[in-house]
C-alpha positions as CSV (number, residue, x, y, z in Angstrom):
1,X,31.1,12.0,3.5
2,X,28.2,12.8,1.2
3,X,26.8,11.1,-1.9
4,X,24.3,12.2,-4.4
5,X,23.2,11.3,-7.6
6,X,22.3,13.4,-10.1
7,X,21.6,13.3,-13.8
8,X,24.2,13.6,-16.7
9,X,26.2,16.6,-16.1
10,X,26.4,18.4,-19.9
11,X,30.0,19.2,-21.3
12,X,31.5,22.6,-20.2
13,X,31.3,22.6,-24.1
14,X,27.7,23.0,-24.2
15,X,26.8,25.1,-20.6
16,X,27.3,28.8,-22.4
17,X,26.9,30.0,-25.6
18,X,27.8,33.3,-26.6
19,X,25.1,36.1,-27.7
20,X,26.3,38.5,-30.5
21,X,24.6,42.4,-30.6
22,X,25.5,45.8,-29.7
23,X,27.7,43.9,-26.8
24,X,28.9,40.4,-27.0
25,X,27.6,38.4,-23.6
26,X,28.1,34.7,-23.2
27,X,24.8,33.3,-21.3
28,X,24.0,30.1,-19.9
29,X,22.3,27.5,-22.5
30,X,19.4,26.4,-22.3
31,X,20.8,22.9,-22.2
32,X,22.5,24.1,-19.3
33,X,19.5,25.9,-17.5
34,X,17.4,22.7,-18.1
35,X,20.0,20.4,-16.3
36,X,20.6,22.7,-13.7
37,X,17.0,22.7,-12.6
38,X,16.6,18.9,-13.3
39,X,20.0,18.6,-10.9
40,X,17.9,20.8,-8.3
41,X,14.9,18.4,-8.6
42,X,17.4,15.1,-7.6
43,X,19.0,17.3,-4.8
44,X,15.5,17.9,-3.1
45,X,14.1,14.5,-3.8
46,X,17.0,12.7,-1.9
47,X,16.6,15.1,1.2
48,X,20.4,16.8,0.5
49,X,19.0,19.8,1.3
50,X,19.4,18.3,5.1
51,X,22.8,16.9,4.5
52,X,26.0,17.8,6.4
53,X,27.8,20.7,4.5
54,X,31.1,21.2,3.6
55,X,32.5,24.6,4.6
56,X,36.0,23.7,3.6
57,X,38.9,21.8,1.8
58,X,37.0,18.9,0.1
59,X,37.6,15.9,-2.4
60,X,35.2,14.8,-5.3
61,X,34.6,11.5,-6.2
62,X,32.4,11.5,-9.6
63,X,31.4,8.5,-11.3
64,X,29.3,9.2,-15.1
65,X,27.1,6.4,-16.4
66,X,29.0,4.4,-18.8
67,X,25.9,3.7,-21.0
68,X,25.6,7.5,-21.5
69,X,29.5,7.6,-22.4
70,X,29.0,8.6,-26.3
71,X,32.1,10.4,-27.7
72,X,31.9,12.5,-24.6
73,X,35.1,13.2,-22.3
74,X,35.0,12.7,-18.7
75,X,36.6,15.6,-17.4
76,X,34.2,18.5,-18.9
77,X,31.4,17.0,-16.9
78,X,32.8,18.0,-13.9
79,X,32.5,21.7,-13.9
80,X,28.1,21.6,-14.3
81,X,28.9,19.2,-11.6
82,X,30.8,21.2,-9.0
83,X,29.2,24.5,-10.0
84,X,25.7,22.8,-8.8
85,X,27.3,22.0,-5.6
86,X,28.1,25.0,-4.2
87,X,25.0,26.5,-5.8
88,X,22.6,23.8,-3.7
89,X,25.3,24.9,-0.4
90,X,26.7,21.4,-0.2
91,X,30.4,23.0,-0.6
92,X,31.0,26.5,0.6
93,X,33.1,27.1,-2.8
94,X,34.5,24.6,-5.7
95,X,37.2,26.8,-5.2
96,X,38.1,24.5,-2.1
97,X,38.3,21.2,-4.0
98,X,41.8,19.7,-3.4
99,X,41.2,16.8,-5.6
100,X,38.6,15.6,-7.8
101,X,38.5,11.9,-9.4
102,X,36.2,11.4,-12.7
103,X,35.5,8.3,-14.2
104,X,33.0,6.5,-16.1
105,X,31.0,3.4,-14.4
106,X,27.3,2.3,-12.7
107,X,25.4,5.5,-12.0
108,X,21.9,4.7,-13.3
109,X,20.7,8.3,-12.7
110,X,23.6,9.5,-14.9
111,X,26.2,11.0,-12.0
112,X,27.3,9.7,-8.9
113,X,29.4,12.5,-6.6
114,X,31.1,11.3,-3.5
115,X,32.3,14.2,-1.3
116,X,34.6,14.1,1.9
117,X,36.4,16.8,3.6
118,X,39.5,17.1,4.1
119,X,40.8,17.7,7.5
């Protein structure tokens, strides 16, 4: 099982925006870009860069801070969420994720992600 905290995931809402020209290309936000490299700072600073990995089939378990609730919904955190997972190597592939669980409770850093294989 691992567990790491990391700050408020943005809405899937607000991770791309799309860029209009000669070709139409949907980018990453910089709302995105700046979480994503906040997310990296949490992952380094609790050592999960020397946590177990999980190569396969896998559960998620994320708790959101309820004080940082808002009008938001739960379930478009959990895409920033997953995506930095694999991206840091903790999953091989979000792809693999059997179940996840979202709900909103105590994280004080703003995300709380429990993960545990599935064997």
């Amino acid at each position: 099982m691992i567990t790491i905290a990391l700050p408020m995931p943005p809405s899937v809402n607000r991770m791309y925006r799309v860029v209009y020209g000669p070709s139409r290309r949907v980018i990453k936000s910089e709302r995105y870009k700046t979480w994503e490299r906040a997310a990296h700072g949490y992952y380094l600073e609790q050592g999960a860069h020397r946590m177990p990995k999980i190569q396969g089939h896998f559960r998620a378990h994320i708790t959101l801070d309820e004080s940082k609730r808002g009008r938001s919904d739960a379930d478009n955190r959990a895409k920033a969420t997953l995506d930095a997972l694999q991206t840091f190597g903790l999953i091989a592939n979000d792809k693999y994720c059997d179940e996840v669980t979202i709900g909103w409770g105590r994280a004080p850093a703003g995300c709380i992600v429990t993960l545990s294989p599935v064997e």
